[in-house]
Each structure stands twice: as structure tokens, then as C-alpha cells.
VMD Tcl script that draws the C-alpha trace (Angstrom):
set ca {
  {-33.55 -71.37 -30.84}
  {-31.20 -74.23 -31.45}
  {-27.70 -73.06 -31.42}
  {-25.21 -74.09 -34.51}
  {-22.69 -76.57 -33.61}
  {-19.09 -75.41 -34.14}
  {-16.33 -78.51 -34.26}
  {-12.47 -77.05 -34.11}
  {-10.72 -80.52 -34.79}
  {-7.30 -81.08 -35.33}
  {-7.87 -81.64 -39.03}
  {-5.18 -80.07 -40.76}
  {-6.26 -78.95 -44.41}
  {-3.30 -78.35 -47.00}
  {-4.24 -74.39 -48.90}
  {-2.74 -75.35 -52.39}
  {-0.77 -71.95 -54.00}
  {-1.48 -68.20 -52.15}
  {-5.16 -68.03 -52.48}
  {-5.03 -64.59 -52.48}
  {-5.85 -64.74 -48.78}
  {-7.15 -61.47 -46.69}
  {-4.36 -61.11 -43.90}
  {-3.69 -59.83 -40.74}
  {0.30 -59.12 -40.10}
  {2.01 -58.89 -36.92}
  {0.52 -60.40 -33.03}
  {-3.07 -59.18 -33.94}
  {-5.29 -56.97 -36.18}
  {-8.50 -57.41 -38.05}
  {-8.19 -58.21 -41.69}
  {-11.10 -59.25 -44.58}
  {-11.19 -63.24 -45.99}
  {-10.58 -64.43 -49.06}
  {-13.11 -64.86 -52.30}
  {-10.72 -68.20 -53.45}
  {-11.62 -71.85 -53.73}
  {-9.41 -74.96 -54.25}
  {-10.75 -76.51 -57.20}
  {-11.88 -79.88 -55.01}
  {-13.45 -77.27 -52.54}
  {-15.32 -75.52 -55.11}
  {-17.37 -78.05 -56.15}
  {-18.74 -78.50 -52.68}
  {-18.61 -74.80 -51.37}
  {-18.32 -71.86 -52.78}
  {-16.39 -68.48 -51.15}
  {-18.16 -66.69 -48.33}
  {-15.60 -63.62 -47.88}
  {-18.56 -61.74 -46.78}
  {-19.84 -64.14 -44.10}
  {-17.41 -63.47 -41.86}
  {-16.78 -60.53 -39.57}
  {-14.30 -59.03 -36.68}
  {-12.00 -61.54 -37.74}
  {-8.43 -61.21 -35.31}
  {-5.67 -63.45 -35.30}
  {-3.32 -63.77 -32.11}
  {-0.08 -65.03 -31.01}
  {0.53 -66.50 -27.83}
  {3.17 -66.15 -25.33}
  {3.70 -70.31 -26.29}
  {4.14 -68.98 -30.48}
  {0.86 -70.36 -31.22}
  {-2.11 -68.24 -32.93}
  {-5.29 -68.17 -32.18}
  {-7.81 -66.80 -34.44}
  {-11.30 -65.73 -33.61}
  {-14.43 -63.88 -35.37}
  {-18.02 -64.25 -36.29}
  {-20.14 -66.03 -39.29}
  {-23.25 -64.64 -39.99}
  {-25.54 -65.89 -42.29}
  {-27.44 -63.97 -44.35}
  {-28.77 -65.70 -46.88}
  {-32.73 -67.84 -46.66}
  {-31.86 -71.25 -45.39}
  {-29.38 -72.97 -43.34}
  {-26.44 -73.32 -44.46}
  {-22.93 -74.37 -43.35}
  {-19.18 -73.15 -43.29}
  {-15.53 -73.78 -43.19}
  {-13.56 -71.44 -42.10}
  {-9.37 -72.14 -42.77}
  {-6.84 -70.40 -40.77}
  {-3.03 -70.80 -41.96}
  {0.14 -68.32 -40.35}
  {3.13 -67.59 -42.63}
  {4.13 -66.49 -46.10}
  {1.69 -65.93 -49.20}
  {4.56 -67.50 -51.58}
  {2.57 -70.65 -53.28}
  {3.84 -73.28 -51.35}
  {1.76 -75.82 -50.05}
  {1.54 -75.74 -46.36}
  {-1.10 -76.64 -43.58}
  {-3.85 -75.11 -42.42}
  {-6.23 -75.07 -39.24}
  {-10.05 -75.82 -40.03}
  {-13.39 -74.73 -38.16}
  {-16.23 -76.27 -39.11}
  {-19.67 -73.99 -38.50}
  {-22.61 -76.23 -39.27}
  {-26.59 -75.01 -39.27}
  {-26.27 -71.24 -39.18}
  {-29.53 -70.43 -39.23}
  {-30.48 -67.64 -41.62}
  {-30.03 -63.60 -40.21}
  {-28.10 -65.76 -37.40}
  {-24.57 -65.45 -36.33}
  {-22.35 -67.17 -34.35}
  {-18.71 -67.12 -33.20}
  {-15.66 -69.10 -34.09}
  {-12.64 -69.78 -33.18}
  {-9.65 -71.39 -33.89}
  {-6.88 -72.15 -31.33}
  {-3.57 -73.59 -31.72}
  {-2.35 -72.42 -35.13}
  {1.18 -72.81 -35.63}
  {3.15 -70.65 -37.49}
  {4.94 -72.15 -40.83}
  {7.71 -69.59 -41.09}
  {8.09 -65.98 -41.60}
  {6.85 -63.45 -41.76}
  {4.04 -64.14 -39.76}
  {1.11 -63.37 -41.29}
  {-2.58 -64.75 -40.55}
  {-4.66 -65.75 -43.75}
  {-8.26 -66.55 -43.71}
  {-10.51 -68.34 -45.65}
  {-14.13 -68.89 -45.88}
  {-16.38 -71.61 -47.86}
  {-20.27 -71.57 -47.60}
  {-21.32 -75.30 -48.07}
  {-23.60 -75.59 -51.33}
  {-27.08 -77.03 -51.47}
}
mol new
graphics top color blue
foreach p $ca { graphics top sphere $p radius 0.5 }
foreach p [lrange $ca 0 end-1] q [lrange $ca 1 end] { graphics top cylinder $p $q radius 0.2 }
display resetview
């Protein structure tokens, strides 16, 4: 079985308004994802709330979060995901985000992801997940 590959760059991906993300308050704590799309994301992906499972999000002793969990895909083909991790207030500002990139999932597979190196962009300090399944 070939393994998906899973690329954590440093890209840093701007969440436009609240997005109505699924959160996880305080150091850690499991917490749902969000059904929301940016309209230039939607086009491309579409949301994928459902695709990902025991979803924490962490801060470290250096104030940086780390969020982890596990993409499973259940639909009957391939198929590829973003996952965006952002720390801080749901108040419709425009701030940065942390992207995973989980490519060839094959279908009933999972596989885990993680995201290291959040920073926090102000209080309170709240983890917010999103997740896009790639479109045919």
C-alpha cells in the first residue's frame, strides 16, 4: 500500500471573515471542523468537516500550537485535502493561517496530520480548523 504524502510547509494562508470555524479553547481539547469555504477555495474544494477526526490543538511551553488529528477518506477514489489551522479570535478579521496539505488518501484509508508551529494572533486563544476535500 502506498502511503499518502503529507507536506506541512510554511505556507501561510489568510481565512477571510470567521468561517464559522469548529474550535477548541484553552491549551488542548478536541473540537469538530468547519463546513465553510472561501469563495476562491470553493471552486477548487469543497468542505470536508466530516473527514477529519480526533482533532487536538496544543500549546507549547515556547507559545506555539501544535495541532494534530486524522483524515479519513471515505468516499470511492482518491482524493486530496487541506487542512487550515489558525489560533485566536472568531471576530472577522483577516489573519493567517497554518496549512497541511494531505494528498492521495486512498479511499476507506486514513492517515494522520499534523501541524506544528502555529502562532497565536491574539486572544483569546482559541484553535479553529478547517477542512477542504480537493474536487475532481
Amino acid at each position: 500500500m502506498r502511503r499518502p504524502v503529507l507536506s506541512v510547509p510554511a505556507l501561510t494562508v489568510v481565512l477571510a471573515g470567521v468561517l464559522a470555524l469548529g474550535a477548541c479553547s484553552g491549551s488542548s481539547g478536541s473540537g469538530g471542523s468547519d463546513a465553510s469555504s472561501t469563495p476562491s477555495a470553493a471552486a477548487t474544494a469543497a468542505p470536508a468537516p466530516e473527514a477529519l477526526s480526533g482533532f487536538s490543538c496544543v500549546a507549547g511551553a515556547d507559545g506555539l500550537w501544535t495541532a494534530t488529528g486524522t483524515i479519513s477518506n471515505d468516499t470511492d477514489a482518491p482524493a486530496s485535502y487541506t487542512v487550515d489551522v489558525y489560533v485566536g479570535p472568531a471576530d472577522g478579521q483577516e489573519r493567517p493561517a497554518n496549512r497541511a496539505a494531505v494528498e492521495n488518501v486512498q479511499a476507506g484509508e486514513s492517515t494522520p496530520v499534523q501541524i506544528a508551529g502555529v502562532t497565536a494572533q491574539g486572544d483569546p486563544n482559541e484553535c479553529h480548523v478547517r477542512v477542504l476535500r480537493a474536487l475532481p
